[in-house]
Backbone and ligand atoms as CSV (ligand in chain L), in Angstrom:
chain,resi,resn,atom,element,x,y,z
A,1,UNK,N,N,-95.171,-45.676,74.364
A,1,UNK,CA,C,-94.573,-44.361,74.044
A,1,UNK,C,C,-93.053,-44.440,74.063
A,2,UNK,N,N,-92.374,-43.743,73.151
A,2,UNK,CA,C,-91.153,-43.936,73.172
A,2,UNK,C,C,-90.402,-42.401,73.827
A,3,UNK,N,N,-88.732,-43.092,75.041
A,3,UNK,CA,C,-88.418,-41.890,75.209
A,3,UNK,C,C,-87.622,-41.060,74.872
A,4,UNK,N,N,-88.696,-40.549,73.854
A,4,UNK,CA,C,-87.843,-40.129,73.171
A,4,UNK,C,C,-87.836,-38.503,73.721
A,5,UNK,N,N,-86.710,-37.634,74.456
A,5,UNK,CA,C,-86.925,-36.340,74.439
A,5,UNK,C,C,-87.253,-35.178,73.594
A,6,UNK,N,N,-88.373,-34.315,73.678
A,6,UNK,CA,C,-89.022,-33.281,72.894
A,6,UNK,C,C,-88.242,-32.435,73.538
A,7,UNK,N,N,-87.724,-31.509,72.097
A,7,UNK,CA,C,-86.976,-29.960,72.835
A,7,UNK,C,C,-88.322,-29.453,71.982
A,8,UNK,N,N,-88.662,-28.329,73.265
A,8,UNK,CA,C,-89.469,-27.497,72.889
A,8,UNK,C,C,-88.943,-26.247,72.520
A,9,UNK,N,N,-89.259,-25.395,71.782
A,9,UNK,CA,C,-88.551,-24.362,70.641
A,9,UNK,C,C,-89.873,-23.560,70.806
A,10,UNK,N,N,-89.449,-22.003,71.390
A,10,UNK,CA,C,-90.649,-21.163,71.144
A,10,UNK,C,C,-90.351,-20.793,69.595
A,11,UNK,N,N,-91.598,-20.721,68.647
A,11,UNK,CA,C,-91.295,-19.630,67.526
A,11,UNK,C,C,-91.948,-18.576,67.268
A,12,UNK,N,N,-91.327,-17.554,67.077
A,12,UNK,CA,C,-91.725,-16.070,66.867
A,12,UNK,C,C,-92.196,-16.200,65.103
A,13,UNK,N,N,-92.664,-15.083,65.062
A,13,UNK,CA,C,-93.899,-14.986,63.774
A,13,UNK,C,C,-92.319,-15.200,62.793
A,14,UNK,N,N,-91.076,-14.451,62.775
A,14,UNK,CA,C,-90.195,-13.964,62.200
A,14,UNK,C,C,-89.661,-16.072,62.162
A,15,UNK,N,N,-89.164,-16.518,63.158
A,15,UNK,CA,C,-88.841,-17.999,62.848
A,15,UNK,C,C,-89.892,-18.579,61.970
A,16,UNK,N,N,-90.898,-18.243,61.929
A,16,UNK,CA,C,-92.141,-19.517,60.940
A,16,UNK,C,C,-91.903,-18.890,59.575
A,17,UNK,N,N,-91.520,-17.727,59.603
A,17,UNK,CA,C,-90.748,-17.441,58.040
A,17,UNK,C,C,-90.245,-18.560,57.415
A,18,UNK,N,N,-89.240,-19.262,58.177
A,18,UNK,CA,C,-88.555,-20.347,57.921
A,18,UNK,C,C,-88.898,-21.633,57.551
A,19,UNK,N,N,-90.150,-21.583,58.118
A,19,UNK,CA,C,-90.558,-23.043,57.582
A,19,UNK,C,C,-90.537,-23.830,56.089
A,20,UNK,N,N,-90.490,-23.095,55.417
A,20,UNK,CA,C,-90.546,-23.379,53.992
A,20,UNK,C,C,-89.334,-24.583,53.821
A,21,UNK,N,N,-89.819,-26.056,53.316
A,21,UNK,CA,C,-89.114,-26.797,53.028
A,21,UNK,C,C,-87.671,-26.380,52.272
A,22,UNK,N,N,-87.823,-25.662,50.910
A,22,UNK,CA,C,-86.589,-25.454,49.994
A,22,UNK,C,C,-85.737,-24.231,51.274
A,23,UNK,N,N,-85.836,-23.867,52.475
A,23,UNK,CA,C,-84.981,-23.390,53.039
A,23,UNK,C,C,-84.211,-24.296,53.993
A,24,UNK,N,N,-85.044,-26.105,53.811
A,24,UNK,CA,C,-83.960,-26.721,54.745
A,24,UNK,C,C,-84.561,-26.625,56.531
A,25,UNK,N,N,-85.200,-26.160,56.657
A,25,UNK,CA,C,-85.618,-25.859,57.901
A,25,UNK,C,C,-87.232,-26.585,58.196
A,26,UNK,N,N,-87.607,-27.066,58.945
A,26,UNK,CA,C,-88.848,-27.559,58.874
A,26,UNK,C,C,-89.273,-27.174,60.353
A,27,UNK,N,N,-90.711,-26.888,60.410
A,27,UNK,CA,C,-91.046,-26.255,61.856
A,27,UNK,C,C,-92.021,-27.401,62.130
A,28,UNK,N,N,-92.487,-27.986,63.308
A,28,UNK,CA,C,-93.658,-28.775,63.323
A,28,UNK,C,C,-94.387,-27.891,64.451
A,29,UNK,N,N,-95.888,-27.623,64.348
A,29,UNK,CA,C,-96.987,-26.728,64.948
A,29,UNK,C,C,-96.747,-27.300,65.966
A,30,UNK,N,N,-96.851,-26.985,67.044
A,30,UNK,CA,C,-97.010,-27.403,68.177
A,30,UNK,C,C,-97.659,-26.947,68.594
A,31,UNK,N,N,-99.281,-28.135,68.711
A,31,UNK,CA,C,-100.499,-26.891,69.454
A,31,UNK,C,C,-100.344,-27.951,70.697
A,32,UNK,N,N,-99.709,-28.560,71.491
A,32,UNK,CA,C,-99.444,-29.330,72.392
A,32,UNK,C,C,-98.014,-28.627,73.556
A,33,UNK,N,N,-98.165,-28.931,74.439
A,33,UNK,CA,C,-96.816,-28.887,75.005
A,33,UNK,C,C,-95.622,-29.808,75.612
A,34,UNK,N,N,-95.695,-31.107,74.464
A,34,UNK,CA,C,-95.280,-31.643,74.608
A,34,UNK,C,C,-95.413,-32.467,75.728
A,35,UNK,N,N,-96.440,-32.467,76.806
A,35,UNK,CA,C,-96.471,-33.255,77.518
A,35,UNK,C,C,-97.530,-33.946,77.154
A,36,UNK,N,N,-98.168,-33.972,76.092
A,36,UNK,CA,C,-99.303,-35.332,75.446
A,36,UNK,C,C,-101.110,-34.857,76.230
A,37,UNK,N,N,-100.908,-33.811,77.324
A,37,UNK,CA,C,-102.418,-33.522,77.158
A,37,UNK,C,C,-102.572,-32.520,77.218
A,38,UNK,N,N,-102.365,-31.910,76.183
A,38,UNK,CA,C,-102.981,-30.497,75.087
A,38,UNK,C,C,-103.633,-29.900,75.979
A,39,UNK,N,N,-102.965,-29.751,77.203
A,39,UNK,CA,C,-103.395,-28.974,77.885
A,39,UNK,C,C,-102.438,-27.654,78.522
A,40,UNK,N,N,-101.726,-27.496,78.252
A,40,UNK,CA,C,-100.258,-26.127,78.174
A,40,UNK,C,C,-100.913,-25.181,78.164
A,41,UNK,N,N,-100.033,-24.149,78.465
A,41,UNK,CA,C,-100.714,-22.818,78.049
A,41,UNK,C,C,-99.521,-21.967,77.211
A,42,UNK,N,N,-99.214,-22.691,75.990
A,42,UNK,CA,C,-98.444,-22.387,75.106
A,42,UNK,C,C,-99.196,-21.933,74.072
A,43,UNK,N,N,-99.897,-21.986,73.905
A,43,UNK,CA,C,-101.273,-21.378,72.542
A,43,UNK,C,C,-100.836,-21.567,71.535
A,44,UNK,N,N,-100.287,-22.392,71.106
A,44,UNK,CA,C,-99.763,-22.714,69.570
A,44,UNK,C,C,-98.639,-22.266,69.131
A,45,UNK,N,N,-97.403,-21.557,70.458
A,45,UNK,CA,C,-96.587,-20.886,69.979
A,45,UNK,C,C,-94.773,-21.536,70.310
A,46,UNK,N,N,-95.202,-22.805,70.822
A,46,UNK,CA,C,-94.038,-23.787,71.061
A,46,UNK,C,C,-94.312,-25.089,69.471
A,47,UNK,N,N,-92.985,-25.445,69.429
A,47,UNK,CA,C,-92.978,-26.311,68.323
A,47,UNK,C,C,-91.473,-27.499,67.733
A,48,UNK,N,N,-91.108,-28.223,67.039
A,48,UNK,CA,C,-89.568,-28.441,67.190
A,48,UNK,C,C,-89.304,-27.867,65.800
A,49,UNK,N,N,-88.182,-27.280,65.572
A,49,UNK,CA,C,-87.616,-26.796,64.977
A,49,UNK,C,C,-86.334,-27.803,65.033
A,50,UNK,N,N,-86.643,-28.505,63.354
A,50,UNK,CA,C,-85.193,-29.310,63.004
A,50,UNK,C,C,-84.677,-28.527,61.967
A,51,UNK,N,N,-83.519,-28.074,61.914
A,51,UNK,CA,C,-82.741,-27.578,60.842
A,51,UNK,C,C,-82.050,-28.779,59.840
A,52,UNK,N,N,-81.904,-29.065,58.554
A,52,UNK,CA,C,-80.850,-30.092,57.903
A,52,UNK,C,C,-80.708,-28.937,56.711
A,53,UNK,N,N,-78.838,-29.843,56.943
A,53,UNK,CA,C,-78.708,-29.085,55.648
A,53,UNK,C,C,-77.863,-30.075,54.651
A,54,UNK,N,N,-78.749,-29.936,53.122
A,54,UNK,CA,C,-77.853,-31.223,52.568
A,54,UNK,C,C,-76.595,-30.753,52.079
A,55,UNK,N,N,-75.192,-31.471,52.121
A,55,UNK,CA,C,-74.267,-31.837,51.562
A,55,UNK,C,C,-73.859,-32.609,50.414
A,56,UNK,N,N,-74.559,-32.079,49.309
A,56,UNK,CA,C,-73.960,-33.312,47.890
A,56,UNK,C,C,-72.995,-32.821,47.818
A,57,UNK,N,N,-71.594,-33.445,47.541
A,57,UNK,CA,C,-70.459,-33.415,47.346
A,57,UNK,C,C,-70.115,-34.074,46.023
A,58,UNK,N,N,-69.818,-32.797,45.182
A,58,UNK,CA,C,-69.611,-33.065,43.838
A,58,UNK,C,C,-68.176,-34.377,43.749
A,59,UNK,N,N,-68.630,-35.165,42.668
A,59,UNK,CA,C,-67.342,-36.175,42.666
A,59,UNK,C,C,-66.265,-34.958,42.104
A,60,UNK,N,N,-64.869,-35.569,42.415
A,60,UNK,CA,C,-63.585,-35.027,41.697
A,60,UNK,C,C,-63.805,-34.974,40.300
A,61,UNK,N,N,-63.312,-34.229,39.254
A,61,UNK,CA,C,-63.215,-34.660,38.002
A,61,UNK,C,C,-62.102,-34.991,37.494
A,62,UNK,N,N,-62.211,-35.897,36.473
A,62,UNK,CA,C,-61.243,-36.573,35.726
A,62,UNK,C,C,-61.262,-36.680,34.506
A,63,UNK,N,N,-60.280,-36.165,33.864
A,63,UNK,CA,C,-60.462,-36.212,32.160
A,63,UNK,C,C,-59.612,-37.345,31.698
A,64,UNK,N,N,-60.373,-37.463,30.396
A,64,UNK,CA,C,-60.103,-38.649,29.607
A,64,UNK,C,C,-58.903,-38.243,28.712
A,65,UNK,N,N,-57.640,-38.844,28.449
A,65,UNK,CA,C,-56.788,-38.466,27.145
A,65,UNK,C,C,-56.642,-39.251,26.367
A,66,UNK,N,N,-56.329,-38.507,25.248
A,66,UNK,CA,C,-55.962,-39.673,24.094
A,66,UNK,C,C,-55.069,-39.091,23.663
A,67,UNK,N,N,-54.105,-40.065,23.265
A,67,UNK,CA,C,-52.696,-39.309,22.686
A,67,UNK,C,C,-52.252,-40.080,21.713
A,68,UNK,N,N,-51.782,-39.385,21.161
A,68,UNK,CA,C,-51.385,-39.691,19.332
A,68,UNK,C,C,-50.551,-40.841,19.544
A,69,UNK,N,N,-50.133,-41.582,18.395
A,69,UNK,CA,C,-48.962,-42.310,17.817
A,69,UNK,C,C,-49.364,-42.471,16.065
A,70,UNK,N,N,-48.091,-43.325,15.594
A,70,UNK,CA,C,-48.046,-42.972,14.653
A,70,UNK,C,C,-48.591,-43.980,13.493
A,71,UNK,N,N,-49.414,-44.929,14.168
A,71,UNK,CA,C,-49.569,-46.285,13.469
A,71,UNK,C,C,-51.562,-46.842,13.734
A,72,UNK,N,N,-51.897,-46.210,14.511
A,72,UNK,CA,C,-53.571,-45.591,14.603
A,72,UNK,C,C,-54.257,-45.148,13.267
A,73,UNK,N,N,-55.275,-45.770,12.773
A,73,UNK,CA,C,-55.712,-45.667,11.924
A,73,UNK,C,C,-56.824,-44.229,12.390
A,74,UNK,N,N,-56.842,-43.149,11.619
A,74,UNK,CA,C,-57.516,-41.773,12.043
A,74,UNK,C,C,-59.198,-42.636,12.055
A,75,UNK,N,N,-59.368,-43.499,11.138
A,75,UNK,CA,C,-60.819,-44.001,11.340
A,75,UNK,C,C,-61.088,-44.644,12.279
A,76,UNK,N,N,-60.262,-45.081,13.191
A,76,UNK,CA,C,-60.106,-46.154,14.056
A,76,UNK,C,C,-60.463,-45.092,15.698
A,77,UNK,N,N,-59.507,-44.380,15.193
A,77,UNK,CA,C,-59.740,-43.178,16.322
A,77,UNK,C,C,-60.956,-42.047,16.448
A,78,UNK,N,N,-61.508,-42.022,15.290
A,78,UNK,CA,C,-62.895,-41.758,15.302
A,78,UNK,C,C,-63.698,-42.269,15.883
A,79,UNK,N,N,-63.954,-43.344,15.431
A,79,UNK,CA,C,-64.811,-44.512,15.907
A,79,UNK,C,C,-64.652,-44.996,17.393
A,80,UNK,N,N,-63.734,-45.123,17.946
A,80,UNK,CA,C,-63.573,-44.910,19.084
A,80,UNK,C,C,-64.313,-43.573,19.848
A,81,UNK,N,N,-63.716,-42.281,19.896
A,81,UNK,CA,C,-64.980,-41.323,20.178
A,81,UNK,C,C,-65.999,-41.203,20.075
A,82,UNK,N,N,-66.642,-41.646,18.765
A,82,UNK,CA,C,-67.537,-41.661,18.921
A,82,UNK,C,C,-68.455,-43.226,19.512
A,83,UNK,N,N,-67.987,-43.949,19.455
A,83,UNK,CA,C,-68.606,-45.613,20.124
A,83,UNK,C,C,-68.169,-45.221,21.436
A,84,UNK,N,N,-67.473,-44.555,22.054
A,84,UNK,CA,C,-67.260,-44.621,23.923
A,84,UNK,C,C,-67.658,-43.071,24.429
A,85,UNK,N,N,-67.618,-42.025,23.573
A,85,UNK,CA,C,-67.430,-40.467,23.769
A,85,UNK,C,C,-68.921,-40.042,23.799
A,86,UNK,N,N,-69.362,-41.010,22.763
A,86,UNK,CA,C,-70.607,-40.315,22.051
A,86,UNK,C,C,-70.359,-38.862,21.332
A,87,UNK,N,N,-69.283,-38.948,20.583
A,87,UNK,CA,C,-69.503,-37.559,20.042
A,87,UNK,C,C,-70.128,-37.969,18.273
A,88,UNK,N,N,-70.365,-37.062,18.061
A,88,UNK,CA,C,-70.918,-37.756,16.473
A,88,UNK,C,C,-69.228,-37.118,15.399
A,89,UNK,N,N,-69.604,-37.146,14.217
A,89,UNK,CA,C,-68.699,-37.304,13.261
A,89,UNK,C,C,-67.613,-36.294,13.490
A,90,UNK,N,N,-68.634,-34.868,13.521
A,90,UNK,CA,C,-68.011,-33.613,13.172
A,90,UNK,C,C,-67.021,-33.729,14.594
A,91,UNK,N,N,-67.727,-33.460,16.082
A,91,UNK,CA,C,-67.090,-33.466,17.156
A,91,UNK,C,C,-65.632,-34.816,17.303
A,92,UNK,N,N,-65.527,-36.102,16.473
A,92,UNK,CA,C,-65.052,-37.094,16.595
A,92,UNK,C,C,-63.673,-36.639,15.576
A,93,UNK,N,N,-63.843,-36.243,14.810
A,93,UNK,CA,C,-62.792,-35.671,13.908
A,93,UNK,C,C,-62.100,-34.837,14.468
A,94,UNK,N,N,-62.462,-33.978,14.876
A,94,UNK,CA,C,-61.893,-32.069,15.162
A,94,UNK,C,C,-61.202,-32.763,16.535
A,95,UNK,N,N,-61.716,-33.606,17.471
A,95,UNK,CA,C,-60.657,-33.956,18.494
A,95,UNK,C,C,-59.709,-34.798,18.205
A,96,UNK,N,N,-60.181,-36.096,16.939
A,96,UNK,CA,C,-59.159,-36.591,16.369
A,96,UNK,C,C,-57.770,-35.822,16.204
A,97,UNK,N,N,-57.941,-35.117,14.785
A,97,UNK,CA,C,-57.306,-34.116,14.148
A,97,UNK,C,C,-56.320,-33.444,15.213
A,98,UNK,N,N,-56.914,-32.411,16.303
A,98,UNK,CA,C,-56.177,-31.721,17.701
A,98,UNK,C,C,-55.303,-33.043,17.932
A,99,UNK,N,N,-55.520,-34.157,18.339
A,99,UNK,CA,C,-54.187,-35.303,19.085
A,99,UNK,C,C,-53.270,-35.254,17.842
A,100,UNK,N,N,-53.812,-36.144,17.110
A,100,UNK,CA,C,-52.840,-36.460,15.637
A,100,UNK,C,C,-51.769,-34.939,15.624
A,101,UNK,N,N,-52.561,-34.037,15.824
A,101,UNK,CA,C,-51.425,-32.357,15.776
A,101,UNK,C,C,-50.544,-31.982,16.900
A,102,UNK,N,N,-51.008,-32.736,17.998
A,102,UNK,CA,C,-50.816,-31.473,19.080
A,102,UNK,C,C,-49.897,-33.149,20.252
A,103,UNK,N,N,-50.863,-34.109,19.530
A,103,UNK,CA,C,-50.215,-34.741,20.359
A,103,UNK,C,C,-51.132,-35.956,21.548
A,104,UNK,N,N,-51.814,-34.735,22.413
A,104,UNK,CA,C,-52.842,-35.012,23.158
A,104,UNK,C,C,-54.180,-34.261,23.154
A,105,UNK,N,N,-55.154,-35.118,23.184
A,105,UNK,CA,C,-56.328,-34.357,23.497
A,105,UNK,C,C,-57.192,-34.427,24.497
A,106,UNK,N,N,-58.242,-33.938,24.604
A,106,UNK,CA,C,-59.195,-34.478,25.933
A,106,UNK,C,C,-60.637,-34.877,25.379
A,107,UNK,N,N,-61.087,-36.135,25.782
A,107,UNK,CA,C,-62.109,-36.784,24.932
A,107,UNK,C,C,-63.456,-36.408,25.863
A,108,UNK,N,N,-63.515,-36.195,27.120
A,108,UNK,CA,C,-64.106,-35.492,28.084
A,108,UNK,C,C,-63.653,-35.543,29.384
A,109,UNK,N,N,-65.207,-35.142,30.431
A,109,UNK,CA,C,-63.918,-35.516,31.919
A,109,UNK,C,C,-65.773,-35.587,32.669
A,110,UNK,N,N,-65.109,-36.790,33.508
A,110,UNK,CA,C,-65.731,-37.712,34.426
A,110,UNK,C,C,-65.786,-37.708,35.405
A,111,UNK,N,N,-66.516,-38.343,36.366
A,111,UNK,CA,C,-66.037,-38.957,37.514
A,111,UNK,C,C,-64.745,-39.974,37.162
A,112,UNK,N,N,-64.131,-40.287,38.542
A,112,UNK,CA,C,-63.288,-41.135,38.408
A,112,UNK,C,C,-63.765,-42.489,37.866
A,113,UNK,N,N,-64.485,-43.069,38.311
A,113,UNK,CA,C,-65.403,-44.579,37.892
A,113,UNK,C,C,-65.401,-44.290,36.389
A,114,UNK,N,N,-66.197,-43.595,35.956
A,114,UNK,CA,C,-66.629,-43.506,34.646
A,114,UNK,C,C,-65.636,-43.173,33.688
A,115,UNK,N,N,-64.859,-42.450,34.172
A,115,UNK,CA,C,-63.306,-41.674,33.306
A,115,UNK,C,C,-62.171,-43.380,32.986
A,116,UNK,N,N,-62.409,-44.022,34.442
A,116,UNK,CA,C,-61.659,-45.372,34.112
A,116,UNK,C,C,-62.099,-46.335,33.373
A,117,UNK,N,N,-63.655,-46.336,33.294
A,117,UNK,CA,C,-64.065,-47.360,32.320
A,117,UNK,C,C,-64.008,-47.322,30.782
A,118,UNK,N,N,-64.159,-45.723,30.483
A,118,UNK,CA,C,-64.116,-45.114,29.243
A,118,UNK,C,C,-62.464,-45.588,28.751
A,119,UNK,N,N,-61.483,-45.579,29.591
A,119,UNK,CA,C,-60.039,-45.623,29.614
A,119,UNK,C,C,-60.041,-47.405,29.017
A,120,UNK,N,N,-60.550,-48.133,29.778
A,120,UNK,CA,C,-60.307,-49.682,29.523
A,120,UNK,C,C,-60.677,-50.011,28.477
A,121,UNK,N,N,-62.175,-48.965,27.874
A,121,UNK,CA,C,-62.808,-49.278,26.778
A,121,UNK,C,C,-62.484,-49.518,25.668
A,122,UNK,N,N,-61.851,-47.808,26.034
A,122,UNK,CA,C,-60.497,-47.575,24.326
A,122,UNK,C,C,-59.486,-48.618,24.176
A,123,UNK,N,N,-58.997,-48.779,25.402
A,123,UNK,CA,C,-57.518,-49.989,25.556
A,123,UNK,C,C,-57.925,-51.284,24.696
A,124,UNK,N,N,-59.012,-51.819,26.014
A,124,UNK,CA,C,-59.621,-53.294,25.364
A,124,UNK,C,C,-59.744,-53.153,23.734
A,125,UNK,N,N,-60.719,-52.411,23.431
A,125,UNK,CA,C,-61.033,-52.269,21.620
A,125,UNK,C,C,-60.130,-51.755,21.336
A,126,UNK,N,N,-59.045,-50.877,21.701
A,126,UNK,CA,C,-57.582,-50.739,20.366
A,126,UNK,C,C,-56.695,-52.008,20.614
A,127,UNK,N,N,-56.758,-53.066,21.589
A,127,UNK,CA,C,-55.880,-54.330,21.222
A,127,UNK,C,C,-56.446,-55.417,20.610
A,128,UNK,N,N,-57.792,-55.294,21.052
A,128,UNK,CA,C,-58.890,-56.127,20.004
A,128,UNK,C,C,-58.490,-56.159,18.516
A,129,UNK,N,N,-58.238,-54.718,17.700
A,129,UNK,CA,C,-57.915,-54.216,17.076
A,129,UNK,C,C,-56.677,-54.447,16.369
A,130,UNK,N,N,-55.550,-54.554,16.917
A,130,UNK,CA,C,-54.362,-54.485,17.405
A,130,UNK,C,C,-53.837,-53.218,17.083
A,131,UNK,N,N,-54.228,-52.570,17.514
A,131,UNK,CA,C,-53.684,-50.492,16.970
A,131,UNK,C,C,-53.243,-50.053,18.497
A,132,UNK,N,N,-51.930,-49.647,18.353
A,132,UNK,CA,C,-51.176,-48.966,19.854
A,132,UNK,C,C,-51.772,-48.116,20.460
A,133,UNK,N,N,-53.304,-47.671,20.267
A,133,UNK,CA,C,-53.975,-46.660,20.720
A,133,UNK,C,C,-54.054,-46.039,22.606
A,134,UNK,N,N,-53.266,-45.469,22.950
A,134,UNK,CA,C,-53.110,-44.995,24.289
A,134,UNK,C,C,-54.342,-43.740,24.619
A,135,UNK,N,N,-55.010,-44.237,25.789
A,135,UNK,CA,C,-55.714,-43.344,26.277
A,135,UNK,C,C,-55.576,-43.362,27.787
A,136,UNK,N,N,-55.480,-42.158,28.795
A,136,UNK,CA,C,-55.253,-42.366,29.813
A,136,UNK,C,C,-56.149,-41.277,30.881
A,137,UNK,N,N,-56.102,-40.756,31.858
A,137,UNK,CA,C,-56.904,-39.842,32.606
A,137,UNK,C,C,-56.351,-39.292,33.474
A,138,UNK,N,N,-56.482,-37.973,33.656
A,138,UNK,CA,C,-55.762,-37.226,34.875
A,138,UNK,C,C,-56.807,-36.430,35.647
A,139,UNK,N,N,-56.569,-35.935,36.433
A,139,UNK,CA,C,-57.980,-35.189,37.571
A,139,UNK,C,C,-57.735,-33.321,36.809
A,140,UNK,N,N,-58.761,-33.189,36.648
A,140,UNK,CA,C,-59.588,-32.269,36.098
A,140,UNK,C,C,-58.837,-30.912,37.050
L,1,TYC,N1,N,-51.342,-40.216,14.045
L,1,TYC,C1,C,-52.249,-41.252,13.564
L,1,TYC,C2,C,-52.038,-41.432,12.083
L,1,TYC,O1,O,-51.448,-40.580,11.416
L,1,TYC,C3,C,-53.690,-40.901,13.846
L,1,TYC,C4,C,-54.013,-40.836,15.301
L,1,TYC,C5,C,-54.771,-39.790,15.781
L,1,TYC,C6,C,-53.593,-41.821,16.169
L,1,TYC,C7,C,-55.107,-39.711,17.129
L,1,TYC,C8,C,-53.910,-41.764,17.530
L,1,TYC,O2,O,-55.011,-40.630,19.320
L,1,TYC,C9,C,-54.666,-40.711,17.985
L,1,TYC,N2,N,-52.566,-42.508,11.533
């Protein structure tokens, strides 16, 4: 047997409300009193009561940029969005078009990991290329 200490927890009809897993709360019956011979005179109304509560912690976000110059082939910069963005033609143009105008655009936004790889992607394949194509990322 392990010693491990049992807190015993009376529960009222109003606490077993709680039991329901999606509230995070879990009750275990206790028709025992914890001393191993079910012999108490707790009548089924002691039990442990563990509370958890989860914490997912959304990652930071980080967006992707792409910013114009003047020597980028507009097909080149398509193709790029869409080979790293996944956007298809229509979506790959219309953000094209916005940088080429405006300057900068936002190709999406990431986690950090994923926002940096998308970043190396464009780099690596616009020098592959040899086209000055700058893309970079800032937090969302
Ligand atoms: N300005 C480029 C041209 O006229 C096209 C271009 C668009 C380049 C977007 C980069 O991120 C860019 N060929």
């Amino acid at each position: 047997m392990a010693l491990t200490p049992k807190i015993l927890v009376p529960m009222t009809m109003t606490e077993r409300r709680y039991s329901r897993a999606e509230d995070g709360i879990r009750a275990e019956d206790g028709n025992s009193d914890g001393n191993g011979d079910s012999g108490g005179n707790d009548r089924g109304n002691v039990g442990i009561a563990t509370k958890t509560r989860s914490r997912t912690k959304q990652p930071t976000p980080y967006r992707v940029l792409m910013l114009n110059d003047d020597y980028t082939p507009m097909e080149f910069v398509v193709l790029c969005l869409q080979r790293f963005f996944r956007m298809d033609m229509e979506a790959a143009t219309r953000v094209m078009l916005h940088v080429h105008q405006k300057g900068v655009g936002v190709c999406g936004t990431f986690s950090y990991e994923v926002a940096e790889t998308k970043v190396s992607q464009v780099m690596d394949f616009a020098q592959q290329n040899q086209h000055p194509l700058q893309c970079t990322l800032e937090k969302a």
